[in-house]
C-alpha positions in Angstrom: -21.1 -14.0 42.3 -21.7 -11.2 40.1 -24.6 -11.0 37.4 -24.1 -10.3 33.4 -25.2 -7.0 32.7 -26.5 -8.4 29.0 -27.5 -12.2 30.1 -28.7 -11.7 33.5 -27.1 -14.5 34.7 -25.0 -14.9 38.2 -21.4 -16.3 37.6 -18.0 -16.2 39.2 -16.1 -13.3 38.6 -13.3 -15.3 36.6 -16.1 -15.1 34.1 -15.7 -11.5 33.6 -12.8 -9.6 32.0 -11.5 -7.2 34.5 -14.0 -4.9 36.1 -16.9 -5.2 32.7 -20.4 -5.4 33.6 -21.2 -8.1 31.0 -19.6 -12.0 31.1 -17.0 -13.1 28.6 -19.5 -15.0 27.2 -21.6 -12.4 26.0 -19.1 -10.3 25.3 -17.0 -12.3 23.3 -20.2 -12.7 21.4 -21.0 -8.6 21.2 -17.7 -8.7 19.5 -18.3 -11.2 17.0 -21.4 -9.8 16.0 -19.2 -6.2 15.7 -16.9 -8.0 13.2 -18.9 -10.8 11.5 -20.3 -9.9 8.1 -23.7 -12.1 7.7 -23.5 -11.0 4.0 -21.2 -11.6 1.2 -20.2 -8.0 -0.9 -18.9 -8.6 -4.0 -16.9 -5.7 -5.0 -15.2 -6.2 -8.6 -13.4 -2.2 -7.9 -12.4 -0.1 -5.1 -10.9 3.4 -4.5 -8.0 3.8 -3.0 -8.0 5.8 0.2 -4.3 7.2 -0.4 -3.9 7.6 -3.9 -7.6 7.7 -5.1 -7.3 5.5 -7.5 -10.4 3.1 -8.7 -8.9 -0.8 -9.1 -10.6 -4.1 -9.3 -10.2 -6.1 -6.2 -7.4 -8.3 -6.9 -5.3 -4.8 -6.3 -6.1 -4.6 -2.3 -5.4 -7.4 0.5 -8.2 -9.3 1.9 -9.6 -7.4 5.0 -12.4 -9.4 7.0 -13.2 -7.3 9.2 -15.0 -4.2 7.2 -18.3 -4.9 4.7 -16.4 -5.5 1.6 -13.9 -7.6 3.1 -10.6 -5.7 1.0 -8.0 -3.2 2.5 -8.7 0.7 2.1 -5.3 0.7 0.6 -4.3 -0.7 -2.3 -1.5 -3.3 -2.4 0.9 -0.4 -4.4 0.5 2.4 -1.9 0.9 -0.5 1.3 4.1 -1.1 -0.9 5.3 2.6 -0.8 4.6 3.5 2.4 6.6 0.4 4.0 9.5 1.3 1.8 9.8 4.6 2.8 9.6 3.9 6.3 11.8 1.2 6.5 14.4 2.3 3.4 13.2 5.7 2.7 12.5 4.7 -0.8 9.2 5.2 -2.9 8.1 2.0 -5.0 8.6 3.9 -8.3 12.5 4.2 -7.0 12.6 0.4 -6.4 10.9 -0.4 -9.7 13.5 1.7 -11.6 16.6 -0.2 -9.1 14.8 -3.7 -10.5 14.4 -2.5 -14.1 18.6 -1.7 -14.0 19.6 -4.9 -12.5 17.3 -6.5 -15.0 14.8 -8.6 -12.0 17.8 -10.2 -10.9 19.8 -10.2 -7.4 22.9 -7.9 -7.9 24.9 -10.7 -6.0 24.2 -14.3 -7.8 22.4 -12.8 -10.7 19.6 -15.0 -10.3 16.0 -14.5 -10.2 14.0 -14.5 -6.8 12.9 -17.8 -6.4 11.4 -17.3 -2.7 7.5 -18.1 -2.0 5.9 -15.8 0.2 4.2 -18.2 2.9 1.0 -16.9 3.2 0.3 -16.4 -0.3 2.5 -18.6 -2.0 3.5 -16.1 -4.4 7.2 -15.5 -5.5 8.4 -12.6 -3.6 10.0 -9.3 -5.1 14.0 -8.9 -4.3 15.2 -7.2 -1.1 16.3 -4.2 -0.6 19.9 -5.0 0.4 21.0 -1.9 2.7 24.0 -0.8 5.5 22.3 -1.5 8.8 24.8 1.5 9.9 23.9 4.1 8.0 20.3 3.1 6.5 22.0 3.7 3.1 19.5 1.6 0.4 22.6 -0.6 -2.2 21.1 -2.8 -4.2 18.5 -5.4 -4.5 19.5 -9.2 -4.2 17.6 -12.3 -3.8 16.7 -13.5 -0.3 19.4 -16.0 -0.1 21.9 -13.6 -1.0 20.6 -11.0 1.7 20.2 -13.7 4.3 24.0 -14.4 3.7 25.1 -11.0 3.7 23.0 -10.8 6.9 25.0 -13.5 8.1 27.9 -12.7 7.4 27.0 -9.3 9.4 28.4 -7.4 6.1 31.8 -8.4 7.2 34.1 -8.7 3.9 36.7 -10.3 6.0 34.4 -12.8 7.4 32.6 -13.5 3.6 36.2 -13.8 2.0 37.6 -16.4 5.1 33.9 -18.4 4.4 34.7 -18.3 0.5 38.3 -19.7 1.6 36.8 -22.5 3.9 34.5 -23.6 0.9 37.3 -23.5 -1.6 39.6 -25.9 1.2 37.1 -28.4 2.2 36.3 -28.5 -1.7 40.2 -29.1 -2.3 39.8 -32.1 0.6 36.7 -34.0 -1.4 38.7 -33.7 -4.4 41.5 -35.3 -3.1 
């Protein structure tokens, strides 16, 4: 038996975490108390720790964890900063890439029509890139990037699925 450094109490030690003093108990409770905000802050702006900016709210993700419950970082510079690490684009380079195509996929020449899950807003097109070389293309809806995904950006292997449609198209019509 070991005793709770906060509590007092003598329990078993698979009531502690490892070698802590206090019992998970109390300190999943410390924690809580770390993280909880007993207040509501309403916060109509914020600045914007990267670019310094002052938005309303509605421009940075909901946070829980800190007093005003929004992101230090506004949704735009999250935006940028994910597209240049992953594509090594900037978010004023995508907006011009979406302003040539028009908002459409450069494939079906639709517009996106995908809901983001959490959210359930529509999502913006994808940047459709060579997996070999990083190289950024174009942007296409998410159907179309799933299937060039699919298709492992295989011509061959798109043009012999494009045949198999057209055949068993050719058999129902017959």
């Amino acid at each position: 038996m070991i005793r709770c450094s906060i509590c007092g109490n003598l329990k078993a030690p698979d009531q502690f975490y490892g070698k802590r003093k206090e019992c998970k108990h109390c300190y999943n409770t410390k924690r809580k108390k770390v993280y909880r905000v007993d207040y509501p802050v309403s916060v109509t702006e914020k600045e914007c720790m990267t670019c310094r900016c002052i938005k309303p709210a509605a421009e940075f993700y909901p946070k829980p964890t800190v007093i005003d419950g929004l992101d230090g970082i506004c949704k735009d510079c999250k935006t940028n900063a994910r597209l240049l690490r992953v594509y090594g684009i900037t978010l004023d380079t995508y907006n011009e890439m979406w302003l040539e195509q028009g908002g459409v996929c450069k494939i079906c020449g639709e517009s996106e029509t995908a809901v983001h899950p959490k959210t359930g807003a529509i999502k913006g097109l994808a940047v459709d890139h060579n997996h070999a070389t990083g190289r950024v293309r174009f942007l296409c809806c998410s159907m179309c990037n799933l299937a060039l995904g699919n298709f492992r950006d295989n011509p061959d292997l798109m043009r012999k699925g494009a045949d198999y449609i057209d055949m068993c198209n050719e058999m129902e019509e017959a």
